[in-house]
C-alpha positions as CSV (number, residue, x, y, z in Angstrom):
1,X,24.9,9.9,-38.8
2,X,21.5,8.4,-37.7
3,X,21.3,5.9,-34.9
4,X,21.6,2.5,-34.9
5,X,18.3,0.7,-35.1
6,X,17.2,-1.6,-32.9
7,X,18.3,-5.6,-33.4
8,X,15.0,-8.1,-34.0
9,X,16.9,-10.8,-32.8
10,X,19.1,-10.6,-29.5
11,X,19.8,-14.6,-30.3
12,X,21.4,-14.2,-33.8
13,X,22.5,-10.8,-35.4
14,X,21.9,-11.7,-38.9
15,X,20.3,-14.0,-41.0
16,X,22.5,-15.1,-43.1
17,X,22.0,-13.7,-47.1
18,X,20.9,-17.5,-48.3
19,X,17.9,-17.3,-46.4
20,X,16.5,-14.4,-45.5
21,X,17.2,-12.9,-49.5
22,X,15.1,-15.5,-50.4
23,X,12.0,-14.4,-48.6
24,X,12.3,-11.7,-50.8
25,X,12.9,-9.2,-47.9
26,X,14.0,-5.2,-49.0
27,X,18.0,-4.4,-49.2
28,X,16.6,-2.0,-46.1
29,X,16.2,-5.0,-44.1
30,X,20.0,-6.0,-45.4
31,X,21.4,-3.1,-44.5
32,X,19.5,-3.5,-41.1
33,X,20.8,-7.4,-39.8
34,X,24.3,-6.2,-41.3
35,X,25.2,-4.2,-38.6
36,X,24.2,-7.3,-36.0
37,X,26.3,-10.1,-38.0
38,X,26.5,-13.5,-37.3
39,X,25.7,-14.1,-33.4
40,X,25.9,-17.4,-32.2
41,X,26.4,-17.2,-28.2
42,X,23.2,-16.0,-25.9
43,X,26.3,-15.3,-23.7
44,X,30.2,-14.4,-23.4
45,X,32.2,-16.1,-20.7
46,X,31.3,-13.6,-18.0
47,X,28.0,-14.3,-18.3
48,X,26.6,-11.5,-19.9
49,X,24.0,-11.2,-22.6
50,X,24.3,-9.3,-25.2
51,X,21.3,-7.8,-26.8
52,X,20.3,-4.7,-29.6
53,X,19.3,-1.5,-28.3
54,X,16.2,-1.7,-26.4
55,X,14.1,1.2,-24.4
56,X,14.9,-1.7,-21.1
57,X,18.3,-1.7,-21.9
58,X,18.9,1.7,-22.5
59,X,17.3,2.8,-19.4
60,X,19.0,0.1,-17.3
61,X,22.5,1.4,-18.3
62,X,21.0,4.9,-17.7
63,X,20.1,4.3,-14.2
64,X,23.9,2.6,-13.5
65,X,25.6,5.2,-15.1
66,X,23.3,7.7,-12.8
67,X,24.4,5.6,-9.5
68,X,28.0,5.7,-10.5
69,X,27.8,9.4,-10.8
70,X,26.0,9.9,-7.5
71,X,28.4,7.3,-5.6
72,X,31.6,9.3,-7.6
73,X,29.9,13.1,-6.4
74,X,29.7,11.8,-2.8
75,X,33.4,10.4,-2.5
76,X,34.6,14.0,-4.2
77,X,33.1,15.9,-1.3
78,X,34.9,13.8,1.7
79,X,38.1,13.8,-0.6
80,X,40.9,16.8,-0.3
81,X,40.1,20.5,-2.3
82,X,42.5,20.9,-5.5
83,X,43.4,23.9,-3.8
84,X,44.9,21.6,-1.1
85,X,47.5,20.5,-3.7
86,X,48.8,24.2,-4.4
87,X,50.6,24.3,-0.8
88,X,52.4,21.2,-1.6
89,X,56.3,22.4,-2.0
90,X,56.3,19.7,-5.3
91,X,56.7,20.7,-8.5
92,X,54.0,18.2,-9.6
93,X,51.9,20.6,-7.6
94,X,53.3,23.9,-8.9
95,X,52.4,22.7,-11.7
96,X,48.4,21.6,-12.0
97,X,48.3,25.0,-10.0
98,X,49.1,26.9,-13.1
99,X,46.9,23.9,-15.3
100,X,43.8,24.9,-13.7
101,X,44.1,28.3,-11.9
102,X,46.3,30.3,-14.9
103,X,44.3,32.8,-17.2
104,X,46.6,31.7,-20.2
105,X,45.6,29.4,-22.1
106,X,48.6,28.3,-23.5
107,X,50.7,28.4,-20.7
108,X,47.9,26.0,-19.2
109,X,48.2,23.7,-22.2
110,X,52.4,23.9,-21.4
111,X,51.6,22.9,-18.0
112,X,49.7,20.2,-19.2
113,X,51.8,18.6,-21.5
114,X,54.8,18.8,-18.7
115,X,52.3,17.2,-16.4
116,X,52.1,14.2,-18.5
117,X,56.1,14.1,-19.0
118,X,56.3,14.2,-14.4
119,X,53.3,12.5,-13.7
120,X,54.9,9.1,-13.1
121,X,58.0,10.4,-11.5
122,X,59.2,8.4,-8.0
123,X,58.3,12.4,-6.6
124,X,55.3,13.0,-8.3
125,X,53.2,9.7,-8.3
126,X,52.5,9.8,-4.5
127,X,51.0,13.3,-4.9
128,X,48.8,12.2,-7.4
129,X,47.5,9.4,-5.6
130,X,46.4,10.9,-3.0
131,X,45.1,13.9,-4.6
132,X,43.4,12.0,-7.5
133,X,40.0,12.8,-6.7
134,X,40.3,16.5,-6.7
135,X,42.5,16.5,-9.5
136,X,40.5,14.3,-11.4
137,X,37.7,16.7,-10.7
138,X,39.7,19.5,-11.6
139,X,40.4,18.1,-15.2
140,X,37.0,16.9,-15.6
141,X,36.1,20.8,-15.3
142,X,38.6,21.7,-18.1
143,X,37.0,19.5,-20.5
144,X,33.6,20.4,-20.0
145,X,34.2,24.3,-20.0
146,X,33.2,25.4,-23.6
147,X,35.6,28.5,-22.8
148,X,38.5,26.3,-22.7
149,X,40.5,25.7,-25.8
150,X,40.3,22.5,-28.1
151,X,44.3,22.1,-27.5
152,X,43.9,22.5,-23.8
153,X,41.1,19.8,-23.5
154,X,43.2,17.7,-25.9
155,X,46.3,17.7,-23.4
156,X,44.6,17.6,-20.4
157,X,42.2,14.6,-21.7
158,X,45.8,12.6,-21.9
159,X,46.2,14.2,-17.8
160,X,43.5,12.5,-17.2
161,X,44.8,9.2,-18.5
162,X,47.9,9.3,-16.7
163,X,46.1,9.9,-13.5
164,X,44.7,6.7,-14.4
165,X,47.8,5.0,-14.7
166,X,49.1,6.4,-12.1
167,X,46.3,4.9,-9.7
168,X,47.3,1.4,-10.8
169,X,44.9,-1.2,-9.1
170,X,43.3,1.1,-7.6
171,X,41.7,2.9,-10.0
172,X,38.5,1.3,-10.2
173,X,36.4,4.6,-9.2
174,X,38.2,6.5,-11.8
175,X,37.4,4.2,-14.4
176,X,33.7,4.2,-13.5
177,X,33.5,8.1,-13.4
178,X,35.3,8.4,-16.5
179,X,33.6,5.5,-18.4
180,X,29.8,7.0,-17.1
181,X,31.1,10.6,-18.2
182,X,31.7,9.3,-21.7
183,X,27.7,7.7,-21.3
184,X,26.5,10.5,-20.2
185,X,23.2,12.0,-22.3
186,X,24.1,15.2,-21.2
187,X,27.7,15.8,-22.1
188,X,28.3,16.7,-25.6
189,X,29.9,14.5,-28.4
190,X,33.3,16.4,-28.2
191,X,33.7,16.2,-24.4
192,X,32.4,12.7,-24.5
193,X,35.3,11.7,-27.1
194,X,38.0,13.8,-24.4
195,X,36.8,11.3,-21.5
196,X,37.1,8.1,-24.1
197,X,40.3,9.2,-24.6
198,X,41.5,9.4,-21.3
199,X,40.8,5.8,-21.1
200,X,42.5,4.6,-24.2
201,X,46.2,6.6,-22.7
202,X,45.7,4.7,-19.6
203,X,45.3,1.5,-21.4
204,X,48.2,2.4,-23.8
205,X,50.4,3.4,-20.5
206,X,49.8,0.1,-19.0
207,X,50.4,-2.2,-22.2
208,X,53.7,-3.2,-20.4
209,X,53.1,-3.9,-16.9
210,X,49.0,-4.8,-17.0
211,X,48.7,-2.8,-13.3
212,X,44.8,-2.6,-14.6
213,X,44.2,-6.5,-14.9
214,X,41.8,-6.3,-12.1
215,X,39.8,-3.5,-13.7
216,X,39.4,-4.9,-17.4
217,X,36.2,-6.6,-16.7
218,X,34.7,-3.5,-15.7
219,X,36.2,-1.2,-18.6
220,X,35.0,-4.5,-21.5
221,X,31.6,-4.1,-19.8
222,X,30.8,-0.9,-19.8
223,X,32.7,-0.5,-23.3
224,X,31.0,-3.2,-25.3
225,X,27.9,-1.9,-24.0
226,X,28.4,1.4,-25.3
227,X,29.8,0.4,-28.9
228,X,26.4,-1.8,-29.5
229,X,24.9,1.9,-29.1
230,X,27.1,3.5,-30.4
231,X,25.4,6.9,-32.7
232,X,28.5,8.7,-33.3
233,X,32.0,8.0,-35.8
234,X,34.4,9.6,-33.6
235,X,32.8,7.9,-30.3
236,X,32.8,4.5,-32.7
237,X,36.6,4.8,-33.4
238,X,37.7,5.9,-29.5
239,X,35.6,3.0,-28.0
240,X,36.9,0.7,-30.9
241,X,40.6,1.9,-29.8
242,X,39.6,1.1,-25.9
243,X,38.7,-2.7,-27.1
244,X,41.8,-2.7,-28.9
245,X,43.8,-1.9,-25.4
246,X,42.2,-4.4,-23.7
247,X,43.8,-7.0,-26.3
248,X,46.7,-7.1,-23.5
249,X,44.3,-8.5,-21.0
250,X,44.3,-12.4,-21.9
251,X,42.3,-13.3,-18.8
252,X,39.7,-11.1,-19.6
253,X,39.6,-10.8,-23.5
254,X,39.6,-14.0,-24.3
255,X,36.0,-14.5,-23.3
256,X,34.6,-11.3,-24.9
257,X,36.6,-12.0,-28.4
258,X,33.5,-14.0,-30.2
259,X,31.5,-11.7,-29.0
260,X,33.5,-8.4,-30.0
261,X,33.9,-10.0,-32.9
262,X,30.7,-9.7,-33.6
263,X,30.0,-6.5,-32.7
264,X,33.0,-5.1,-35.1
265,X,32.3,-7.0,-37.8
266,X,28.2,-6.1,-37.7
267,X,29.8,-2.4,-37.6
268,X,32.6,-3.0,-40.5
269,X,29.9,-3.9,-42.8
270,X,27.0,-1.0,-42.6
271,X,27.6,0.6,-45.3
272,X,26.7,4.1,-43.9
273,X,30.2,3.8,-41.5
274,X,32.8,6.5,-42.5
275,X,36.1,5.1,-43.6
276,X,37.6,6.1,-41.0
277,X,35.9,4.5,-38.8
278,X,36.0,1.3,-41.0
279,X,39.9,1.5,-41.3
280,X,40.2,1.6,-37.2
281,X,38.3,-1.6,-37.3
282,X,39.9,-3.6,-39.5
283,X,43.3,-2.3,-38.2
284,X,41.8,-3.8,-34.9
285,X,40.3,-6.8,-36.4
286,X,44.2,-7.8,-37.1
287,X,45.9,-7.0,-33.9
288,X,43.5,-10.0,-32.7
289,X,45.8,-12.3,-34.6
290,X,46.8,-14.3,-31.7
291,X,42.9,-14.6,-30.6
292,X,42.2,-15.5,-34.4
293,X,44.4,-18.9,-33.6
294,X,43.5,-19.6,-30.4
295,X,39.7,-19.5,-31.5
296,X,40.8,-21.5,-35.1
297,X,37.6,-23.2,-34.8
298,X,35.3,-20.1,-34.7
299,X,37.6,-18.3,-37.0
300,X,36.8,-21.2,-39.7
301,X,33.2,-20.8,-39.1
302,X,33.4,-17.4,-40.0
303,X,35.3,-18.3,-43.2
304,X,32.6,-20.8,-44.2
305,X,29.6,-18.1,-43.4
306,X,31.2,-15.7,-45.4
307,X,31.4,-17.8,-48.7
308,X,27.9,-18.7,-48.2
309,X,27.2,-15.2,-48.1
310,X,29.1,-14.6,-51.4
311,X,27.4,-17.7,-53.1
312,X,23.8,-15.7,-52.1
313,X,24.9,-12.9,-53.4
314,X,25.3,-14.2,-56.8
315,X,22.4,-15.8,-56.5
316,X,20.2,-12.7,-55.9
317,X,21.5,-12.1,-59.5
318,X,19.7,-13.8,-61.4
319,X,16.7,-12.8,-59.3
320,X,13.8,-10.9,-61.2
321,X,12.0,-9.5,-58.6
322,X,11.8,-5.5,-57.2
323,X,13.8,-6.8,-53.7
324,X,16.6,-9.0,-55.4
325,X,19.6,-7.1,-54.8
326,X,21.4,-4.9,-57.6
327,X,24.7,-5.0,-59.3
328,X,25.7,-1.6,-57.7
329,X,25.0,-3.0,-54.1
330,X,27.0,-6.3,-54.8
331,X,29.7,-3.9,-55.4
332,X,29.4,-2.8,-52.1
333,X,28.8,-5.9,-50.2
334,X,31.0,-8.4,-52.2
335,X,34.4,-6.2,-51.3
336,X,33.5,-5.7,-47.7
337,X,32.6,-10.1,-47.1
338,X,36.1,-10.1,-48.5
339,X,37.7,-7.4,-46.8
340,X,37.2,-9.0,-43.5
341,X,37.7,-13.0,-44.9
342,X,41.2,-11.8,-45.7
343,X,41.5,-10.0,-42.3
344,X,40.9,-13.9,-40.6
345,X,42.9,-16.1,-42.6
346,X,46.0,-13.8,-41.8
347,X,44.8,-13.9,-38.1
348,X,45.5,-17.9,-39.1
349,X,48.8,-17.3,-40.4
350,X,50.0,-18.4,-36.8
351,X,48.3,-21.4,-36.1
352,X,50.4,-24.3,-38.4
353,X,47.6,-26.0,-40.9
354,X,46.5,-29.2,-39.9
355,X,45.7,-32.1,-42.8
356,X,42.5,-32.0,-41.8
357,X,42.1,-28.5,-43.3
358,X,43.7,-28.7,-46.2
359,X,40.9,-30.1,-48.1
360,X,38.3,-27.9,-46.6
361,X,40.5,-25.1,-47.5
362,X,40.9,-25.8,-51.2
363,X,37.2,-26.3,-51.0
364,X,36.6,-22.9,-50.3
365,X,39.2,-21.5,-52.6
366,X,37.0,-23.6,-55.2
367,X,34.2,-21.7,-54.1
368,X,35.1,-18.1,-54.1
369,X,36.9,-19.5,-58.2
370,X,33.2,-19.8,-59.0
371,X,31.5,-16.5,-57.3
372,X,34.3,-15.0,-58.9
373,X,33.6,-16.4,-62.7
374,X,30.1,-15.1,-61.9
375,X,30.8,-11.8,-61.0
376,X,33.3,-11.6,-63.8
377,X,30.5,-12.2,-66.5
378,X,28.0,-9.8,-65.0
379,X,31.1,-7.4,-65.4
380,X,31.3,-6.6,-61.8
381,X,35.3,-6.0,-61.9
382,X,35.3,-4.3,-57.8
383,X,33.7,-8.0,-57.4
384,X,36.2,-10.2,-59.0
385,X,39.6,-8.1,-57.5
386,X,37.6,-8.7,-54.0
387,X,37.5,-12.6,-54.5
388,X,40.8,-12.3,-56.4
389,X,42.6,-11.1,-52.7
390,X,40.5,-13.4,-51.0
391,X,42.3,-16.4,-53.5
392,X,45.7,-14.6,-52.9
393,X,45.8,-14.9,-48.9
394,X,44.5,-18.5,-49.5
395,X,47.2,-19.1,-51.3
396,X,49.6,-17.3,-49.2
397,X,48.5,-19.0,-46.0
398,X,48.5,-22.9,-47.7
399,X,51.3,-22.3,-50.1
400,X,52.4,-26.2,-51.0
401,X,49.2,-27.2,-50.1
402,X,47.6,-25.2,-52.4
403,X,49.4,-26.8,-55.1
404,X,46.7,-29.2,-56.5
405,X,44.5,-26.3,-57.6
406,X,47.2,-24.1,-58.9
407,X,45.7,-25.0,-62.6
408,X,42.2,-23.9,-61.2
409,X,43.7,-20.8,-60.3
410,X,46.1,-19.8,-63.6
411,X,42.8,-20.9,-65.7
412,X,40.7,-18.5,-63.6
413,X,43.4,-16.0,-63.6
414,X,43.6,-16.4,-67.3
415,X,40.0,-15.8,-68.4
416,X,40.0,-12.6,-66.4
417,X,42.8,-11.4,-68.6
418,X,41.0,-12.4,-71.7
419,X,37.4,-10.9,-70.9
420,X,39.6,-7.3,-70.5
């Protein structure tokens, strides 16, 4: 996959279709402000800007991720030897001896997986506190050794998480070494995704009892800036699986969602992103339903900028010109606009309709009726089923208030039947 191009605009992701199609930019350039969508905040509610990939940028997150390391390397040397742990009468200790001193790989990948089952253990946590350092040191080792086995670094990446969790509160400096591992140029793509995933079993550990409210501004920091950047599907998907953990942390989320938001819907809709990684992000986009209510008013603003986007599209259809966009790209645009309209209104279907939307609602169901016509006589079928689900959760979200254009509906409904 090549890397994400730098953003022209740190102010405002993408122009939306409407105007900047009518310039008569290239589909390049489309493909380009897609992946920074529709940005409407200089800043989240921490303060923070957020900005494309610069060479300032990149090299300011490269020095912090350098002074983490540095700061991490000196506490390591005052802290206790792993070999310290291997006198200690537990059998927490017996066993991350045989995890990282045992020739056998599989008996180390045994070890590892009964590590994770003892970890949290009355006995075992307060060995692992105070030995998390060296044994944090000692896992890191695993993961980067390319003699090590894939299912060994798999098990012992999910040690490292409940190390993590096991630190509680105080955990920040394991969360800052981890989190500058996974940023690190030097550390390959594989070993990189082992640390991300270290994080995302400590956030999943803690989903219950939220030990690590203190420390989700620091992980959403460091996270988001990393998935603006991100070059890499299987780096994509872990970080996107991190912000998904941090959902629990309403103190914290909360003022990052517009601007996550952002950044997953500018990913969900470059159309050189993997399924795979596109799947993770809508299955994200919907666990924000209760941050889809609270924010009802941004959510509807993203409703309305996505039907304008539609009505350009079908516009750019009866363009004649080389950069007007083509029948085969609306087939790939149209579905993904309606992909993630759908994705919002259920986000809705928890905040009760007020009569003050009802009328804007039907106006957009009006709206999409006629992109859809459109699409339906240039015999773009992907097109019209796209707009057709869009109509559906409409409906499904209204229901009796959707009543009044019910005949709008059956007629469009109808003429679709008739032009197969």
């Amino acid at each position: 996959m090549s890397a994400r191009p730098p953003s022209t605009n740190s102010s405002k992701r993408n122009p939306r279709p409407s105007t900047h199609r009518r310039q008569g930019e290239s589909s390049n350039s489309q493909n380009h402000d897609d992946r920074k969508y529709h940005k409407r905040h200089d800043s989240d509610g921490d303060g923070h800007l957020s900005h494309g990939r610069n060479t300032s940028r990149y090299q300011g997150r490269q020095q912090y991720i350098a002074k983490d390391y540095q700061s991490n390397q000196s506490a390591s040397r005052i802290a206790p030897s792993v070999n310290a742990i291997f006198y200690q009468s537990t059998e927490i200790s017996q066993i991350l001896k045989t995890i990282v001193s045992n020739d056998d790989q599989q008996y180390r990948k045994t070890a590892a997986i009964e590590f994770q089952q003892r970890c949290l253990l009355a006995e075992s946590i307060e060995v692992t506190r105070k030995y998390a350092t060296a044994i944090t040191t000692a896992f890191e080792d695993i993961l980067i050794n390319q003699n090590n086995s894939d299912e060994l670094k798999q098990e012992t990446s999910l040690c490292l998480g409940y190390v993590g969790k096991a630190l509680g509160r105080d955990g920040q400096m394991f969360f800052n070494k981890i989190l500058s591992k996974a940023g690190d140029e030097n550390v390959t793509r594989q070993v990189k995704i082992y640390f991300l995933q270290a994080i995302i079993k400590a956030l999943q550990l803690d989903a219950m009892e939220q030990v690590f409210q203190p420390l989700a501004a620091v992980i959403m920091n460091k996270t988001r800036d990393y998935l603006e950047s991100a070059d890499d599907s299987g780096v994509l998907v872990c970080l996107v699986q991190i912000i998904d953990g941090l959902k629990h942390y309403n103190h914290i989320f909360k003022n990052h969602f517009k601007n996550i938001v952002d950044i997953l819907i500018g990913w969900l809709l470059d159309n050189s992103q993997p399924s795979i990684v596109k799947k993770c992000i809508k299955d994200t986009l919907i666990n924000f339903r209760t941050y889809w209510s609270l924010e009802a008013s941004f959510s509807l603003t993203l409703l309305e900028q996505f039907i304008e986007d539609m009505e350009a599209y079908t516009k750019e259809l009866n363009k004649k010109d080389e950069n007007s966009m083509t029948g085969s790209e609306l087939l790939i645009k149209v579905p993904a606009l309606c992909s993630v309209f759908s994705i919002i209104v259920q986000g809705l279907h928890e905040t009760p309709i007020l009569l003050t939307q009802v009328a804007h609602f039907k106006k957009l169901a009006s709206r999409i009726i006629q992109c859809g016509n459109i699409y339906q006589k240039r015999s773009l079928q992907v097109c019209c089923l796209a707009t057709n689900n869009c109509i559906t959760v409409l409906a499904d979200y209204q229901q009796k208030h959707f009543a009044s254009i019910c005949g709008t509906i059956l007629d469009y409904g109808v003429d679709q039947l008739q032009s197969l």
